[in-house]
C-alpha positions as CSV (number, residue, x, y, z in Angstrom):
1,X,16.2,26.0,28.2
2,X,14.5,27.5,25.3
3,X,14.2,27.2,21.7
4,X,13.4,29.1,18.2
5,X,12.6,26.1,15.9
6,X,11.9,26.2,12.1
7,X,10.1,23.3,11.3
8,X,8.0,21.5,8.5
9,X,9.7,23.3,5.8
10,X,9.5,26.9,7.2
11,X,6.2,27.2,9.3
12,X,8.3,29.1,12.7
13,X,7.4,27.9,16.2
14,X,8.6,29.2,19.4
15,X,8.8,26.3,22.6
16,X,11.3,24.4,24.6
17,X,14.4,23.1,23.8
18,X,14.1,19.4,23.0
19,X,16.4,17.7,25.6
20,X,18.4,14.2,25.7
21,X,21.5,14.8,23.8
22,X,24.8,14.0,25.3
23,X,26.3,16.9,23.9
24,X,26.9,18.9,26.5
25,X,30.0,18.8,29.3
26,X,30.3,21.7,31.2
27,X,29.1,25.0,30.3
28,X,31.5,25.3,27.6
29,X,30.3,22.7,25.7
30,X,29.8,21.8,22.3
31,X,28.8,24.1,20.0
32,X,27.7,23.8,16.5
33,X,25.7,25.6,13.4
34,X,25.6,26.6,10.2
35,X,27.6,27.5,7.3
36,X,28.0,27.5,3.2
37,X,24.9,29.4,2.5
38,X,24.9,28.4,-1.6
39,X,22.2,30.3,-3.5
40,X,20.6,31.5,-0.5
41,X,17.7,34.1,-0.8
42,X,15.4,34.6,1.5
43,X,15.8,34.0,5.2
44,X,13.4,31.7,6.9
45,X,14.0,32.9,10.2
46,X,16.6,33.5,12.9
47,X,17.6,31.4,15.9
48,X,21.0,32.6,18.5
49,X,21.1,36.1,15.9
50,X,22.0,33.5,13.5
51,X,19.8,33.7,10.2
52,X,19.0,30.7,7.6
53,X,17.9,30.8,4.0
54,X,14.5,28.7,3.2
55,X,16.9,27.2,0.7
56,X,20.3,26.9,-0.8
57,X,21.6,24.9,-3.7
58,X,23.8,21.9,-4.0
59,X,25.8,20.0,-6.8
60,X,22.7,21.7,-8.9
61,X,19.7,20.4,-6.1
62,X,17.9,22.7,-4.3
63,X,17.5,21.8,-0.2
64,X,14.8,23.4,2.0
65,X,15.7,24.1,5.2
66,X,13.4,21.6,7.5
67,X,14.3,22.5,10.8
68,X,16.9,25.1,13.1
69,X,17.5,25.3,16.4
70,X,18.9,27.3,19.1
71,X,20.4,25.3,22.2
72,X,21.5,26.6,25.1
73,X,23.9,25.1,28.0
74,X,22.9,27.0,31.7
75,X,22.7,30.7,30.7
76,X,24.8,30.6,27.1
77,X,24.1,30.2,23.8
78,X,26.1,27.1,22.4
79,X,25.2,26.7,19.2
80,X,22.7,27.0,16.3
81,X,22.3,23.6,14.3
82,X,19.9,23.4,10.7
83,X,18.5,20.5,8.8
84,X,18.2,20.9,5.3
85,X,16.5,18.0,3.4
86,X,15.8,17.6,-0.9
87,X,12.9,15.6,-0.3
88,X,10.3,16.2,2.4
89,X,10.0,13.5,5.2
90,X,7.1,12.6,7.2
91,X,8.8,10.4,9.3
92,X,12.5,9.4,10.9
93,X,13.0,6.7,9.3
94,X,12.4,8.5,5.7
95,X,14.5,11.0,6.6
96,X,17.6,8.7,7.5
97,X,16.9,6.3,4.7
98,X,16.3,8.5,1.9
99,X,18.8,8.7,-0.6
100,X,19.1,12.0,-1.4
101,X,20.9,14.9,-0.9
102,X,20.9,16.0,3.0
103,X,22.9,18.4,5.3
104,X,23.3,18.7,9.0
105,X,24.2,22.2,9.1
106,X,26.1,24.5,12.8
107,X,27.5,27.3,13.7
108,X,29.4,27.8,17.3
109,X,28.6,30.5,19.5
110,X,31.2,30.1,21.7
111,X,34.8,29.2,21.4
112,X,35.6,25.8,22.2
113,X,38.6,23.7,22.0
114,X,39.3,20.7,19.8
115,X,39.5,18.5,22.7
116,X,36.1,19.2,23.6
117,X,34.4,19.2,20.5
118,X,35.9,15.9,19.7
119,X,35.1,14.5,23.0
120,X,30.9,15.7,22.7
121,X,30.9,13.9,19.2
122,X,32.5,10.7,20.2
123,X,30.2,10.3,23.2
124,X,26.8,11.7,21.3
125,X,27.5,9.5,18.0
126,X,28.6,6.2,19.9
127,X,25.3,6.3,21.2
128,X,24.3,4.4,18.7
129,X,25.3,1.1,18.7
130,X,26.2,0.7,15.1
131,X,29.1,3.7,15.9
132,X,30.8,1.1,18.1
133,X,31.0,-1.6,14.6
134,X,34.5,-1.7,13.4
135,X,34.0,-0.1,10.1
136,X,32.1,2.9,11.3
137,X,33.9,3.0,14.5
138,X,36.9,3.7,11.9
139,X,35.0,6.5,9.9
140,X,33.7,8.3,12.9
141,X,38.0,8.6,14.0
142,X,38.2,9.7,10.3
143,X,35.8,12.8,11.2
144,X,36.8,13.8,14.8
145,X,40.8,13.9,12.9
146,X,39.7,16.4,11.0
147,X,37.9,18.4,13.9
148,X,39.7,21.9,15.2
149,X,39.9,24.3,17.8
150,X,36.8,26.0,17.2
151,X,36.2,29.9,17.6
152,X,32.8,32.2,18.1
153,X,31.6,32.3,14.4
154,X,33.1,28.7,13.1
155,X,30.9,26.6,11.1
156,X,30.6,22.8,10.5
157,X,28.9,21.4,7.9
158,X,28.0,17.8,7.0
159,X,26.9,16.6,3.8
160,X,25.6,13.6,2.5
161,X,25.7,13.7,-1.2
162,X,24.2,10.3,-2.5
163,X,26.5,8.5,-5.0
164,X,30.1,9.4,-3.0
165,X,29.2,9.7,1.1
166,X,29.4,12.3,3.5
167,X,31.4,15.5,2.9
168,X,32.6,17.6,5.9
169,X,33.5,21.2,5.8
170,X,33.5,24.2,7.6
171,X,36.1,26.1,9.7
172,X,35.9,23.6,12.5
173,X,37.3,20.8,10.1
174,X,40.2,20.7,8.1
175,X,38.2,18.9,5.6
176,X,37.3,14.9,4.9
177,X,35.3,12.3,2.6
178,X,34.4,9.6,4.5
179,X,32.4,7.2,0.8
180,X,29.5,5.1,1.2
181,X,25.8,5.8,2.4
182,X,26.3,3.8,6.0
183,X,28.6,6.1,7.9
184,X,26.1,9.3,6.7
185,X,23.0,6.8,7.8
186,X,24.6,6.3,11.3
187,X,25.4,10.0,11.7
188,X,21.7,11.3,10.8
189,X,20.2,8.8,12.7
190,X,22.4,9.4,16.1
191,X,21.8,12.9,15.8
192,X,17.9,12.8,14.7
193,X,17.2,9.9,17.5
194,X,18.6,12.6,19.9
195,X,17.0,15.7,18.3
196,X,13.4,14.0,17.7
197,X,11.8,16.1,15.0
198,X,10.2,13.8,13.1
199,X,7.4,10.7,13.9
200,X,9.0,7.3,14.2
């Protein structure tokens, strides 16, 4: 399983796929990437034939993209997922903590059905204990609702957008606001503890 990483704000690297997710059931799995390109302008580089601005812009703030990545299940390409941060990290903490805007960013590269997709994010997220607490165990229902049947080409896009909570979009979701900074932390953190791209 190999990789095409940008990372560090842009620098491109080329090694293996980091591994440990539990997003993957058969070899039509989950698949997820990128979408919403706001303002984009130049690309920082291309992962699954899927391209990525260095930046885009948000509710008037500028993200840089911080990492993307290509993951594979067996011999096909699943999906291409981004990171885009406002403020620069240096460690995972930071980058779940900080209060800024931040956006987890796929595209699918195969077609997938709802059942699926909802079944990879209930058991990646509940990974974490904190998914399993009533409240967040509520919110993460609120998002998998609003998943669909997902086609080659669909995007999903999460958004944490300090002040009001996590906004999803994208052709895989009909659309939802989930408020509050705790449901977003859990998210990021689930998905960067599994993705490890930053120190802890």
């Amino acid at each position: 399983m190999h990789t095409v990483a940008i990372t560090g704000f842009g620098k491109r690297v080329k090694g293996k796929a980091m591994t440990g997710t539990a997003w993957t059931k058969g070899a039509r799995g989950v698949a997820l990437g990128m979408l919403l390109l706001v303002g984009a302008a130049a690309h920082a580089g291309q992962a699954g034939g899927v391209n990525m601005p260095d930046s885009l812009q948000v509710e008037g703030k500028t993200l840089a993209l911080t990492h993307m990545e290509l993951k594979k299940k067996l011999f096909f390409n699943v999906y291409v997922w981004s990171l885009y941060m406002e403020e620069e990290p240096t460690c995972f903490k930071e980058a779940v903590a900080s209060n800024s805007l931040k956006r987890l960013h796929f595209r699918f590269l195969r077609t997938i059905t709802k059942d699926q997709l909802v079944g990879s994010f209930r058991e990646g997220l509940r990974q974490n204990p904190a998914m399993r607490q009533d409240a967040l165990s509520q919110s993460l229902e609120k998002l998998l609702s609003s998943l669909h049947d997902v086609r080659k080409g669909d995007d999903l896009v999460l958004t944490y957008l300090p002040g009001s909570g996590l906004h999803v979009s994208g052709g895989a979701s009909g659309g939802v606001h989930i408020p509050g900074k705790s449901f977003a932390d859990a998210l990021f953190s689930s998905w960067l503890d599994t993705h490890p791209i930053f120190p802890k």
